[in-house]
N, C-alpha and C positions, 0 to 999 in steps of 0.2 A: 396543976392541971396537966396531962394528959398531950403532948403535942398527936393533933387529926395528924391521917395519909393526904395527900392531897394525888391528885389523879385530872390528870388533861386531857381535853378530848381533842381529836385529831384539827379540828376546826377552830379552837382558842391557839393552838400551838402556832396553826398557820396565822393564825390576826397575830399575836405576839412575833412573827418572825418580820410582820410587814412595819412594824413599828420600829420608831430609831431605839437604838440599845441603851438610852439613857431612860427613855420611857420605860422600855419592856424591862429593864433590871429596876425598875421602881414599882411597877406592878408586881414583879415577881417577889422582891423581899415583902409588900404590904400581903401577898399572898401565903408568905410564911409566916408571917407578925402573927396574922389570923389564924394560922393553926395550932399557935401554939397560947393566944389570947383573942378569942375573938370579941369580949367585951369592949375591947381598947380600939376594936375599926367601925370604921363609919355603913356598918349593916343595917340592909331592910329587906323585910318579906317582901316580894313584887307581890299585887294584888292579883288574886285568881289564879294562882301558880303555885307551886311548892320551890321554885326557884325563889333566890335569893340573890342581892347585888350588893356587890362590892365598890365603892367611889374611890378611886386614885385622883386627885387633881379633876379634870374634863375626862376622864376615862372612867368605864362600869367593867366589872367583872360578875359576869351573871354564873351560880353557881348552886349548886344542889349540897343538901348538909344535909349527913345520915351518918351519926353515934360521931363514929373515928374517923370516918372520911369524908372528905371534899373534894367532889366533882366538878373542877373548872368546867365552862361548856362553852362561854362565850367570852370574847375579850373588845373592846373596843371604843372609840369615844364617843360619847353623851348623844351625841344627836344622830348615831345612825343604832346604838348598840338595842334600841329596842324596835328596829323595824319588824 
């Protein structure tokens, strides 16, 4: 298979930067895991959305899937990432 582009939007960059660097380099390899297998992560459609989310541990990675690329959009933990 095919490793996706993966692409950050300026707003996940900043949640990943507020986070300690053991978290955010644990998000970021499960971010690469997923482009290159994404059967093997813990993926689901959000309802009513073409958004999709990623689960690390108590963190979501909310993210847009189109063919080759992955559009990170949101990064954060469980209880604020879907306000």
């Amino acid at each position: 298979m095919m490793k996706s582009q993966i692409l950050y939007e300026k707003e996940a960059l900043k949640e990943l930067d507020k986070l300690e660097p053991s978290i955010s380099r644990r998000i970021i390899k499960k971010i690469e895991d997923m482009s290159e297998n994404p059967s093997s992560c813990d993926i689901k459609k959000l309802k009513g959305s073409n958004d999709y989310r990623l689960r690390v541990g108590d963190y979501r990675i909310i993210f847009v899937f189109d063919k080759d690329l992955i559009k990170i959009i949101k990064v954060g933990h469980r209880q604020q990432i879907y306000d």
